[in-house]
KOLKE-579346 format. One line per 5 residues: number of its first residue (from 1); their letters; for each residue x negated, y, z of N, C-alpha, C. Coordinates in steps of 0.1 Angstrom, whole numbers. Example, Ala and Ser with C-alpha at 12.3 -4.5 7.8 and 13.67 -1.06 7.14 Angstrom:
BEGIN
1 = as = -132 -57 78 -123 -45 78 -132 -33 78 ~ -128 -22 71 -137 -11 71 -129 0 79
***
This chain:
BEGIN
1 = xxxxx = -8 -12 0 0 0 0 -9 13 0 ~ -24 9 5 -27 24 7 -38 27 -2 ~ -41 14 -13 -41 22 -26 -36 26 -34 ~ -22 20 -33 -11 26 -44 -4 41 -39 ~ -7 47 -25 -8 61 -22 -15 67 -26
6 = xxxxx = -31 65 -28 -44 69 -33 -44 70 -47 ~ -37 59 -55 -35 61 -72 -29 72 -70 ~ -15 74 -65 -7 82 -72 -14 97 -67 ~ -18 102 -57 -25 110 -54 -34 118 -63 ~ -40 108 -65 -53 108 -74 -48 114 -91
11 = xxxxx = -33 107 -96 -26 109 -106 -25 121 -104 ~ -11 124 -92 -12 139 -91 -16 149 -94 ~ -31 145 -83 -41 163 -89 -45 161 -100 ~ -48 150 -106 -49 153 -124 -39 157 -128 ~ -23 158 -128 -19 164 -140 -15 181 -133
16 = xxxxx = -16 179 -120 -16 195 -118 -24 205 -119 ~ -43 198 -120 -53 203 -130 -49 208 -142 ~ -42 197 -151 -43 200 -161 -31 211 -170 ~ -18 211 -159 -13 228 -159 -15 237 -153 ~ -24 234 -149 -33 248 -148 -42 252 -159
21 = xxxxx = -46 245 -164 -59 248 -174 -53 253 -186 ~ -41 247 -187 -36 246 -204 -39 263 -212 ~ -44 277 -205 -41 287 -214 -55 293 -210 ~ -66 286 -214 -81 289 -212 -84 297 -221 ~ -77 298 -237 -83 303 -249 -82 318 -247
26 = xxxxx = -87 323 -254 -91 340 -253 -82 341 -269 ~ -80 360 -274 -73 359 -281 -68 374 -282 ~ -70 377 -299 -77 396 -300 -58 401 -299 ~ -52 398 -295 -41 401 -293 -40 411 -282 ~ -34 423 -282 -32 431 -270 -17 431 -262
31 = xxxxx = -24 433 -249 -16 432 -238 -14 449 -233 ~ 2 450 -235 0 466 -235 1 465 -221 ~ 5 458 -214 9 454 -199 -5 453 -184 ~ -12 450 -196 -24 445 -191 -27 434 -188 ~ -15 421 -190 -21 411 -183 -22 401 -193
36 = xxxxx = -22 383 -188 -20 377 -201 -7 369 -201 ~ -3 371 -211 7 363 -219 10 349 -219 ~ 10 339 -226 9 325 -222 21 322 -216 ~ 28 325 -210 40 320 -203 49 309 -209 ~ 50 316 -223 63 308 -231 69 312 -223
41 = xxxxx = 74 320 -216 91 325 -210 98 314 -206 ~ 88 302 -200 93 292 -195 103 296 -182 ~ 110 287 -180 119 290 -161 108 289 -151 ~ 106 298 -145 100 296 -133 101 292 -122 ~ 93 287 -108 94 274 -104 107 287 -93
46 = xxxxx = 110 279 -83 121 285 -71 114 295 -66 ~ 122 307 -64 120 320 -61 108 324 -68 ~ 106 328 -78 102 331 -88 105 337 -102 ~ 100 345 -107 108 354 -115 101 343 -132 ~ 110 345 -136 107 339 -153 106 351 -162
51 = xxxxx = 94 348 -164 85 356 -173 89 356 -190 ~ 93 367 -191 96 369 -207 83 375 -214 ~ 76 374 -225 66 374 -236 74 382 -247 ~ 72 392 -250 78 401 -265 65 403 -274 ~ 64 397 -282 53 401 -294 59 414 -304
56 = xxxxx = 51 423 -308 55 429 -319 35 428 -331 ~ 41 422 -342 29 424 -353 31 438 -359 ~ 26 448 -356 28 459 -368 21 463 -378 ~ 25 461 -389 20 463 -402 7 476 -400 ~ 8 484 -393 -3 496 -391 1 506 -383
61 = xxxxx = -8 508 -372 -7 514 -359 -2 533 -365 ~ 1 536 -370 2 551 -368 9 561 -361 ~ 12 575 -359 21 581 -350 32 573 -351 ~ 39 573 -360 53 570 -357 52 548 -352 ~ 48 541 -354 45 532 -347 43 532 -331
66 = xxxxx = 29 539 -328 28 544 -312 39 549 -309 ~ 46 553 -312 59 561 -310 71 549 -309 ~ 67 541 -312 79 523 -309 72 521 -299 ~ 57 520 -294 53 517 -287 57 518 -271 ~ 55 532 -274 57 536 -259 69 541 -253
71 = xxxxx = 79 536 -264 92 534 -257 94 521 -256 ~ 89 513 -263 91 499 -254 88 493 -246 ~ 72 501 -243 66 499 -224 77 508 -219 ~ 80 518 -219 92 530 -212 104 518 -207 ~ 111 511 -219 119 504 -212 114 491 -203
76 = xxxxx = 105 484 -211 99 478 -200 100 475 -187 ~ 94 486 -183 90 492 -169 107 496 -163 ~ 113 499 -168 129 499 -163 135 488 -160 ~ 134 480 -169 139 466 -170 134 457 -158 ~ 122 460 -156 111 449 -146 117 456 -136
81 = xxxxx = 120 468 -131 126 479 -119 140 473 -119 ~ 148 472 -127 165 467 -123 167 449 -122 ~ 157 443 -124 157 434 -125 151 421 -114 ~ 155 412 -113 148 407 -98 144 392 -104 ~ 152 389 -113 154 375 -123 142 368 -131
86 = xxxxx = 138 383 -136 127 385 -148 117 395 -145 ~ 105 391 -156 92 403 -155 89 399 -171 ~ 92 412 -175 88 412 -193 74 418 -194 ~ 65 410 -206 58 415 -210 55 419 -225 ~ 44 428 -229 47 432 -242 34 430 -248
91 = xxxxx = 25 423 -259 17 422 -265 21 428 -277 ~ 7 431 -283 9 437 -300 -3 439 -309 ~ -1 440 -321 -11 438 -327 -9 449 -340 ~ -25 453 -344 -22 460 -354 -28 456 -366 ~ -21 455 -380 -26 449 -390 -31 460 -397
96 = xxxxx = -33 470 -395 -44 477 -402 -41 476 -417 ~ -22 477 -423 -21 477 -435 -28 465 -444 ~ -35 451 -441 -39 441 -441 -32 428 -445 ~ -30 427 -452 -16 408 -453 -27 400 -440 ~ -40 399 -450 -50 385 -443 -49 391 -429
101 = xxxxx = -53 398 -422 -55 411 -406 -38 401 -403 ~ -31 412 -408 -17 403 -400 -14 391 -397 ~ -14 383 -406 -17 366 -403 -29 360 -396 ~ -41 365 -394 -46 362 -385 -43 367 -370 ~ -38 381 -370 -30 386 -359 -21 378 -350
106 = xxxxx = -10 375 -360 -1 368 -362 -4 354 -346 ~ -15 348 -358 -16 331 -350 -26 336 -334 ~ -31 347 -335 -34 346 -321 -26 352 -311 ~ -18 361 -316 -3 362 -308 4 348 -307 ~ 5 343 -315 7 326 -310 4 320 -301
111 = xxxxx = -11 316 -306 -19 313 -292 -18 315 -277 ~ -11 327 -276 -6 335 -259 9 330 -257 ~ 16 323 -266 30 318 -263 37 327 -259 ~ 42 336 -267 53 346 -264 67 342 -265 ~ 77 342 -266 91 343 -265 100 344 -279
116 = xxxxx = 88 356 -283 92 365 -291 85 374 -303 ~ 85 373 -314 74 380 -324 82 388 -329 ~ 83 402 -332 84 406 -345 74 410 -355 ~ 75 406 -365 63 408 -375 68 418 -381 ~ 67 432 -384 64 440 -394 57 440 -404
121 = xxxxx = 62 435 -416 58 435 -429 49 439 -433 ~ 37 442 -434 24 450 -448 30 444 -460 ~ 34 429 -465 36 430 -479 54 418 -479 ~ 65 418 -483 75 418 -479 71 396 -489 ~ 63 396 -491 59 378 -499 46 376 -494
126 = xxxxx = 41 382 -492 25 382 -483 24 380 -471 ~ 35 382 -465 39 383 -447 49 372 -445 ~ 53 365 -455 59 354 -450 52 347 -443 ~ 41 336 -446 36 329 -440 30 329 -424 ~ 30 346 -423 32 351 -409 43 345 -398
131 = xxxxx = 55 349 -404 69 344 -400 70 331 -397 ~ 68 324 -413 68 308 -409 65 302 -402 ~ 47 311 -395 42 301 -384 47 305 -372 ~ 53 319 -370 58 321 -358 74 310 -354 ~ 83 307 -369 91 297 -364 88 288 -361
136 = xxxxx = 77 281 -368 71 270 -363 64 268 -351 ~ 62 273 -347 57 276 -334 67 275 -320 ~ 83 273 -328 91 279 -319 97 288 -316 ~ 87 299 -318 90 314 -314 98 319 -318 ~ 111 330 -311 119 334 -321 113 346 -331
141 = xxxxx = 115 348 -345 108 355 -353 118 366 -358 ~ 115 377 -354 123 391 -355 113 398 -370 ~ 123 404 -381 118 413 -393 125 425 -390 ~ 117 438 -398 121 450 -395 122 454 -410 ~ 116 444 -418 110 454 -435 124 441 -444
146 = xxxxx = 127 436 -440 139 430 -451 134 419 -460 ~ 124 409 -451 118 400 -454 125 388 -459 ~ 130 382 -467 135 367 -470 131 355 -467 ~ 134 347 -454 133 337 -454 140 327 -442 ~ 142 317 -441 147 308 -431 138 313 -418
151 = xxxxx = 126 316 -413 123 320 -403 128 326 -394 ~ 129 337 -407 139 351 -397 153 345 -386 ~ 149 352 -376 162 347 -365 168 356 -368 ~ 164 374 -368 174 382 -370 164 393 -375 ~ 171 403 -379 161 415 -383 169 425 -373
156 = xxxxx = 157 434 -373 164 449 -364 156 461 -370 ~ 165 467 -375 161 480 -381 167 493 -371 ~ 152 500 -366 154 509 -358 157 518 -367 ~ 152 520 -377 155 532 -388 164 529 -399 ~ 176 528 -394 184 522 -408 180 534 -421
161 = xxxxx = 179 527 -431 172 532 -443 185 543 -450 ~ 195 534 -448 210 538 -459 214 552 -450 ~ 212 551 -437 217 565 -425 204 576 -425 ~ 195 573 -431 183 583 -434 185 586 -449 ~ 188 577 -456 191 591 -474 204 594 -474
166 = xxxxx = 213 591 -464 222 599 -463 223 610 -456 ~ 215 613 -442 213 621 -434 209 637 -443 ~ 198 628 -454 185 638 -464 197 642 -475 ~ 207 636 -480 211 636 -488 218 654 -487 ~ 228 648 -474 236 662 -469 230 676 -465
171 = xxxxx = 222 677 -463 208 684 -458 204 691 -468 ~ 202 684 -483 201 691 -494 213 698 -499 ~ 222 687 -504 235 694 -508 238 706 -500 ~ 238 707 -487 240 719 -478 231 729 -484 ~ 217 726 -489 206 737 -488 209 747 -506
176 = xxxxx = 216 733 -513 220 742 -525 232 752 -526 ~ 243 744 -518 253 754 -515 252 768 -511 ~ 240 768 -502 236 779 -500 224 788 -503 ~ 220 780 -518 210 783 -528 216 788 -544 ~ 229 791 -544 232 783 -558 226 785 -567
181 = xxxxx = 215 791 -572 207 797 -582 198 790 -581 ~ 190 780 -574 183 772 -570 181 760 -577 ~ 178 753 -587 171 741 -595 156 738 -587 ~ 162 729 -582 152 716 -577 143 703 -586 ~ 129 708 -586 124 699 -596 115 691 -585
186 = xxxxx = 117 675 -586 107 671 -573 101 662 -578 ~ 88 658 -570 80 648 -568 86 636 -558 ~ 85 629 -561 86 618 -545 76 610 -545 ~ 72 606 -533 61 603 -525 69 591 -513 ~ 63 579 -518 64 568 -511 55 559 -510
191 = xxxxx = 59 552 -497 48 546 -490 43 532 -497 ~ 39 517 -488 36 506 -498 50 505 -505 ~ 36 497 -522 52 496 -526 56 482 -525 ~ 51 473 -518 57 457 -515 66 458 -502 ~ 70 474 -495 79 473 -487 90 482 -490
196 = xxxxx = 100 472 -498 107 478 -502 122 491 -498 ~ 125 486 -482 135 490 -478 131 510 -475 ~ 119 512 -477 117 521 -474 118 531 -491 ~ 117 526 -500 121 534 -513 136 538 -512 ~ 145 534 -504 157 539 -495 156 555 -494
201 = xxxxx = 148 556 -491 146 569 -484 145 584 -495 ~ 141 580 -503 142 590 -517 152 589 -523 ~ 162 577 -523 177 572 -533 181 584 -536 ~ 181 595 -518 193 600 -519 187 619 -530 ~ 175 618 -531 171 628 -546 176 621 -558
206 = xxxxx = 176 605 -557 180 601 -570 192 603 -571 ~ 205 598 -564 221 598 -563 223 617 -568 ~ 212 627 -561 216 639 -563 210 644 -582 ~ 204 636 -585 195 639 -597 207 633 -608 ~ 217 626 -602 225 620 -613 238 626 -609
211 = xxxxx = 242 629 -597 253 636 -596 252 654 -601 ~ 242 655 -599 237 673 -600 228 672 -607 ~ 227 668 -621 215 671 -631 213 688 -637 ~ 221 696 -636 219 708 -635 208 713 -625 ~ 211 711 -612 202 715 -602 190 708 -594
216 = xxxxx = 192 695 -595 182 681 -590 179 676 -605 ~ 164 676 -603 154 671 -611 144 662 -604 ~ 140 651 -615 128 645 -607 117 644 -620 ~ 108 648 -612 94 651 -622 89 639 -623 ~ 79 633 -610 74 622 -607 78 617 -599
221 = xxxxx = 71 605 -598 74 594 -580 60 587 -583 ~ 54 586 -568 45 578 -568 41 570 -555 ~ 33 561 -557 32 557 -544 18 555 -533 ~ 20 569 -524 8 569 -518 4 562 -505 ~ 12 551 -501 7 543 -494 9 546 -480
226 = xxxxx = 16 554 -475 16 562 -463 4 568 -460 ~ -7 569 -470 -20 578 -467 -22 593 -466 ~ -20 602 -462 -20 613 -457 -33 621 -470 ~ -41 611 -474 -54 617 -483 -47 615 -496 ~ -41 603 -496 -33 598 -512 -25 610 -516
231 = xxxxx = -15 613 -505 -4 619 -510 -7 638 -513 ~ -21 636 -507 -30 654 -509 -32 657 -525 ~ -39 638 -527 -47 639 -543 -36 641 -550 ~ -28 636 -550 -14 629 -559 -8 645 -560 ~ -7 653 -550 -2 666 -544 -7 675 -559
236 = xxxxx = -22 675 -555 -32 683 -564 -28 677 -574 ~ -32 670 -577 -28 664 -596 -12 670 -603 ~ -6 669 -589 11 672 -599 11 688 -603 ~ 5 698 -593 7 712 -593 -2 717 -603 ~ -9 708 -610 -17 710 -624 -5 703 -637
241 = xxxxx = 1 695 -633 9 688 -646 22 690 -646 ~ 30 696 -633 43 706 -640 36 716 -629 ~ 42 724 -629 40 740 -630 51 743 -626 ~ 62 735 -631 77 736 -628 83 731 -612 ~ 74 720 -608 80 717 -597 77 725 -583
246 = xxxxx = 89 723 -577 91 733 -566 97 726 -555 ~ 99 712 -556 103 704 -542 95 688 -539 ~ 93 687 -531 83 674 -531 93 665 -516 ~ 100 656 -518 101 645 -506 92 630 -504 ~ 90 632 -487 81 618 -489 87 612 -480
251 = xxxxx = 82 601 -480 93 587 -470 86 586 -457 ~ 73 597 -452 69 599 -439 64 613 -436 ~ 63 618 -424 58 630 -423 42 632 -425 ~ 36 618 -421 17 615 -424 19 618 -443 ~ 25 614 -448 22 617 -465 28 632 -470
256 = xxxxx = 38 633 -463 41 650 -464 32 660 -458 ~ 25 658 -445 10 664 -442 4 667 -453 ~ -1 653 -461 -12 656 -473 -6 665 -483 ~ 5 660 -490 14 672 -495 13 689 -495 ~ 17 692 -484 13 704 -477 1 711 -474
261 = xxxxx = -9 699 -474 -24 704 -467 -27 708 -488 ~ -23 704 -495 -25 706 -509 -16 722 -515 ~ -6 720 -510 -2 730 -514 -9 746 -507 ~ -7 742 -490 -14 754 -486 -27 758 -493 ~ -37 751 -495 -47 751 -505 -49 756 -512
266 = xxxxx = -35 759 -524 -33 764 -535 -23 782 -533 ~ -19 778 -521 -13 792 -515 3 788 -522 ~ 8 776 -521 19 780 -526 27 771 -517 ~ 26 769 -506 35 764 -493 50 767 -497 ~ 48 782 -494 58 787 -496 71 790 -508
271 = xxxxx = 65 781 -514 71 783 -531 74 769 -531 ~ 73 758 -520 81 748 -523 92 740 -516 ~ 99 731 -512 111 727 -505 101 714 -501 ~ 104 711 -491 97 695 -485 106 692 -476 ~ 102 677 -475 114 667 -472 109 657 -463
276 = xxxxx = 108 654 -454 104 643 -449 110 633 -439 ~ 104 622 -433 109 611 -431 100 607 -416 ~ 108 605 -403 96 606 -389 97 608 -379 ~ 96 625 -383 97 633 -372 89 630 -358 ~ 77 633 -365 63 627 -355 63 639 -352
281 = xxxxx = 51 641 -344 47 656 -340 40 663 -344 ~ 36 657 -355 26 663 -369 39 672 -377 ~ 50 659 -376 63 667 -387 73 677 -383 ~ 71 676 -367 78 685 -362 71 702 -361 ~ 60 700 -358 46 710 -361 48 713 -370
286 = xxxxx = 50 712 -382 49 715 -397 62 722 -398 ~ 70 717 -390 88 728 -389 87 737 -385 ~ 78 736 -373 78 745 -366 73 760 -370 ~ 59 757 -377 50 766 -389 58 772 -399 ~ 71 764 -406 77 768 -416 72 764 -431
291 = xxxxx = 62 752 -427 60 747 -437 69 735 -447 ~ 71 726 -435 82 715 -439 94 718 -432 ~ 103 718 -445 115 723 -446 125 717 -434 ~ 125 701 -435 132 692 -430 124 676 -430 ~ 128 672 -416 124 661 -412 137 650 -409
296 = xxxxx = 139 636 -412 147 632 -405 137 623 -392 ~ 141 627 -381 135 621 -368 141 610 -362 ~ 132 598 -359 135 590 -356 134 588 -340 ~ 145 588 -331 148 588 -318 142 578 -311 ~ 129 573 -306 126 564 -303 126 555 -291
301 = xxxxx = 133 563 -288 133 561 -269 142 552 -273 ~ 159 557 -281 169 553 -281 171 542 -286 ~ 160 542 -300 161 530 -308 154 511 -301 ~ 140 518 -295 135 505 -288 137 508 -277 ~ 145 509 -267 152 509 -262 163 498 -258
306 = xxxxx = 171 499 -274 180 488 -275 170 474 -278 ~ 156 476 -288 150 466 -293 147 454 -281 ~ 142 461 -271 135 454 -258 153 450 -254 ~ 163 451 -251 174 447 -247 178 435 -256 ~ 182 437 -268 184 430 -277 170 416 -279
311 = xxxxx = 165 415 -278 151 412 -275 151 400 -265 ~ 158 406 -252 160 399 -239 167 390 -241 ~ 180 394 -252 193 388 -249 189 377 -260 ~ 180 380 -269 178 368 -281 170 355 -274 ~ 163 356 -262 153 346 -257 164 342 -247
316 = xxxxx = 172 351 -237 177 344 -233 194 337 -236 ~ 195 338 -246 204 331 -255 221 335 -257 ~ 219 350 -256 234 357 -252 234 364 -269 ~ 224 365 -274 223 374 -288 220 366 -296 ~ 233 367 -305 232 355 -317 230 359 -330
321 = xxxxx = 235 374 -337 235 376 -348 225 378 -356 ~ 223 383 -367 215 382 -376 208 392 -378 ~ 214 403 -378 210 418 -381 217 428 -369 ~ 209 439 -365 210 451 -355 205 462 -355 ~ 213 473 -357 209 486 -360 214 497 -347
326 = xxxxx = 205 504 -344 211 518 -335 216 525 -343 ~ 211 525 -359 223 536 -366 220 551 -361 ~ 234 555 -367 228 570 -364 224 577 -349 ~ 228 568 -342 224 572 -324 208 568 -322 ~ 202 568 -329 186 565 -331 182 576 -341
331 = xxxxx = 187 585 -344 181 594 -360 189 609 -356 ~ 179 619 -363 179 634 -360 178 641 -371 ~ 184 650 -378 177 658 -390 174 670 -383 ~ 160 671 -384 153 680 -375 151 694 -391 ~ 151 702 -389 144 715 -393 146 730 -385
336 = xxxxx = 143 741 -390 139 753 -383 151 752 -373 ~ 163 752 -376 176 755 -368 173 744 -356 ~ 171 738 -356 168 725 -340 155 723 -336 ~ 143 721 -344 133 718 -339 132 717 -328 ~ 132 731 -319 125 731 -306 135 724 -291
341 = xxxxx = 148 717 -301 156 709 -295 151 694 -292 ~ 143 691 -307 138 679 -306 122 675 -304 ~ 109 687 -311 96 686 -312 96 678 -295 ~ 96 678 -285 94 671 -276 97 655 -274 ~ 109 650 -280 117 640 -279 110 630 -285
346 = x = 105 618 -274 97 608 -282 112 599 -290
***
């Protein structure tokens, strides 16, 4: 008998060694939280809180990105405060505009066993394989860019695209009403072009270019990548090849910068209409100067906010559906008349 205490003993502390050990590996994934991840959002033992893991992959860290960020540590830290059940954590990764960066991203966000991934797109067939391995893995896999595939558990668009060229749409129509003498000749400026939901964002010059071809014109479109230097060169080259154009919209406030930083240049700021897409503090600065006409702003408290809720509710199995938008309770059309309503408002 008092070997067969001694086996099982002996059994014991080996397999309770061995969960312990199981999450040795290291892994360039960031912990905005500071700690490490690995949980799997498994149930935790009695009296014990169960640890939830939120991944977000983002296609490229810039203002308006940090700006999802630090409303989703904001809710966070609320959440872990009302809460006695759970303790959420948030890793993330930046793909640096990269397919290969993301996918490598990707699998070592894996490696820490989160709950939860969303992958933001850099290329909308390039970033699949991203996805795929986060389902396989288990993981629930969240899209923001309108990705196609069985992976996807659900998409969440903080910036509905269709409530941003309509927001731009009325904004203009308003600006002609009370321009009537005013013919609009524009450039548009858009970001990658493998992400498509965001060419959304200029429709609404097009819908005005076919409804009002009298007064909306489109010269060019091009796509500067959301590069702030692209959309300068692109800037310079057009104000040499019409002469005519007098309005420029871009699908971010970082590409309307370059825009602007081109025009000021040339001294003709003021000789043109700009449009943008953000409402970063670069774009609200630019309203404020009287350079960029109009921004639509993306509310971001408001929007991830719901993300981290929605989020919760998908791991812990109360949120079933496919697709989720804050809609217009997430979105601002900022210019001179509000600005200093909103330049503060992350």
């Amino acid at each position: 008998m008092k070997k067969i205490l001694a086996l099982a003993l002996a059994l014991s502390l080996v397999f309770s060694l061995a969960a312990c050990g199981g999450n040795g590996g290291s892994s360039s994934a960031v912990s905005s939280t500071g700690s490490s991840a690995g949980t799997g959002g498994s149930a935790a033992a009695d009296g014990q809180k169960r640890v939830i893991t939120l991944g977000y992959a983002y296609a490229n860290m810039d203002e308006n990105n940090k700006r999802t960020m630090d409303a989703i540590e904001k809710r966070i830290a609320e959440v872990n405060a009302e809460r006695d059940d759970i303790e959420v954590k948030f890793i993330y990764t930046d793909g640096q505009s990269s397919v290969d960066k993301q996918l490598a991203d990707v699998e070592s966000m894996i490696a820490q066993k989160p709950d939860l991934i969303q992958v933001s797109a850099v290329d909308l067939v390039g970033s699949v394989p991203a996805a795929q391995a986060v389902a396989n893995a288990g993981i629930i896999c969240v899209d923001d860019r309108g990705m196609k595939d069985d992976s996807i558990s659900y998409q969440f668009q903080g910036m509905d695209e269709n409530t941003i060229k309509d927001m731009k749409k009325q904004w203009v129509v308003d600006y002609l009403e009370a321009n009537p003498d005013v013919v609009l000749n524009f450039g548009l400026l858009y970001g990658l072009p493998a992400q498509v939901l965001q060419l959304i964002r200029n429709d609404d010059i097009k819908e005005l270019a076919d409804e009002m071809p009298d007064r909306v014109k489109i010269l060019d479109e091009k796509y500067a990548n959301w590069s702030t230097q692209e959309a300068m060169a692109i800037t310079e080259d057009w104000m040499q090849r019409y002469p005519e154009m007098n309005a420029i919209s871009a699908a971010s406030d970082d590409m309307i910068l370059g825009a602007i930083n081109a025009l000021t240049s040339a001294g003709k700021v003021d000789d043109f209409l700009t449009l943008a897409v953000d409402g970063t503090k670069i774009g609200c600065q630019l309203v404020e100067e009287g350079k960029l006409d109009m921004t639509v702003k993306a509310l971001q408290d408001k929007a991830y906010s719901q993300w981290v809720d929605i989020a919760i509710e998908a791991v812990e199995g109360t949120f079933n559906d496919d697709y989720y938008t804050p809609g217009t309770d997430a979105l601002a059309t900022v210019d001179s008349t509000n600005v200093s309503q909103y330049k503060d408002v992350n």
